[in-house]
C-alpha positions in Angstrom: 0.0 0.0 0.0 2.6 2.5 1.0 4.5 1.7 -2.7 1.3 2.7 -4.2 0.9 6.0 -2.3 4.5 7.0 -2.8 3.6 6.1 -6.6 1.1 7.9 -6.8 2.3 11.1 -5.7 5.2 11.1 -7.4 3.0 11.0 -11.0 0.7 13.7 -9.6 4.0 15.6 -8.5 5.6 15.1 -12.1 2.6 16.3 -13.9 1.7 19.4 -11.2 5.6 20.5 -12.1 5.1 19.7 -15.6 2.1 21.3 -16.2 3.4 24.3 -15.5 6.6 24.2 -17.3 4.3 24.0 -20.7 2.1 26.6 -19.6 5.2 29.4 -19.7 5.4 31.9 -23.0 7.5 30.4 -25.3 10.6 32.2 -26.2 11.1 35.0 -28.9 13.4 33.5 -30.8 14.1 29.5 -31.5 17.5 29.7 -32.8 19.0 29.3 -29.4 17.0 26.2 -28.9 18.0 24.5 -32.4 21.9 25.0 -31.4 21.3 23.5 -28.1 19.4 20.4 -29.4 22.2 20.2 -32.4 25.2 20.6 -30.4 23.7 17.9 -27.6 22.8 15.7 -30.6 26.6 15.7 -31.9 27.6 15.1 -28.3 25.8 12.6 -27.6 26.2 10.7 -30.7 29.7 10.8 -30.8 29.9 9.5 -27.1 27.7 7.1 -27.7 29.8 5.6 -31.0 32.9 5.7 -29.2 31.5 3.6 -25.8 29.6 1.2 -28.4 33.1 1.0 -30.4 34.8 0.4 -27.4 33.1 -2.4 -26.7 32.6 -3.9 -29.4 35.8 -3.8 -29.8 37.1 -5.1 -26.7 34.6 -8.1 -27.1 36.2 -8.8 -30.4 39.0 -8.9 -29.1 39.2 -11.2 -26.2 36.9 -13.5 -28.2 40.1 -14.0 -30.9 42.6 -13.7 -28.2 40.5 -16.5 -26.3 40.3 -18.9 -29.1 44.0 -18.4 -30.2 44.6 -19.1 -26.6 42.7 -22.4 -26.3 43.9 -23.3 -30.3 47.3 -21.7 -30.6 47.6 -23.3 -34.6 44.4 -21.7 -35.4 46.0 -18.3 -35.1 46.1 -17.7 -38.7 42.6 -18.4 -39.2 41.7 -16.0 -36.2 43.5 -12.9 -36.6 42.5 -11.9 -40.7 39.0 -12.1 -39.2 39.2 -10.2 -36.2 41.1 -7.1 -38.0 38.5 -7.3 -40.3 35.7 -7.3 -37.4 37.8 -4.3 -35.5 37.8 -2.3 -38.9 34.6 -3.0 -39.4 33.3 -1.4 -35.6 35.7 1.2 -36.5 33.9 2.4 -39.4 30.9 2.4 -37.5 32.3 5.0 -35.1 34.2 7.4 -37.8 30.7 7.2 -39.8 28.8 8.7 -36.1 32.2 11.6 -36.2 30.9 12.2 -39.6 27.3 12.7 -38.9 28.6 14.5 -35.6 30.6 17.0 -37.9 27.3 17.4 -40.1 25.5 18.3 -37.7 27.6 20.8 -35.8 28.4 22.3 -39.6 24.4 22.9 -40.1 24.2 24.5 -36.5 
């Protein structure tokens, strides 16, 4: 019961608080806005990219390094593939710098 109270007032809290925020004037001018948004887009895309990448990566990574450790004559066979993978997540990431760059040129 008390879970359902506490929920409760913490929906009619958030729409009491944003009620109010959409009932304000809107700004003269929306130019300030669009930069904002843009610049917080290119940020956040770009971090994004590079923590995906990063992982990606890494999980490439120890997945080759793990099979060349279990099969050390397989090494060969392992390591064209998983440059291939890694340039592959890279690409990925310089693709979301690219978009990142459009985006902050059109701001």
């Amino acid at each position: 019961m008390k879970n359902k109270m506490l929920s409760l007032l913490s929906v009619v809290f958030t729409m009491l608080i944003a009620s109010s925020a959409f009932a304000q004037e809107a700004a003269g001018s929306n130019e300030w806005s669009v930069k904002t948004w843009g610049l917080l887009a290119a940020g956040l895309g770009m971090a994004l990219a590079a923590f995906g990448g990063a992982l990606g990566q890494g999980k490439a990574a120890a997945a080759a390094l793990e099979g060349i450790a279990r099969n050390p004559s397989a090494s060969d066979k392992l390591f064209t593939p998983m440059i291939l993978g890694l340039a592959l997540i890279e690409s990925l990431v310089i693709y979301s710098l690219v978009i990142s760059i459009l985006i902050l040129n059109k701001v």
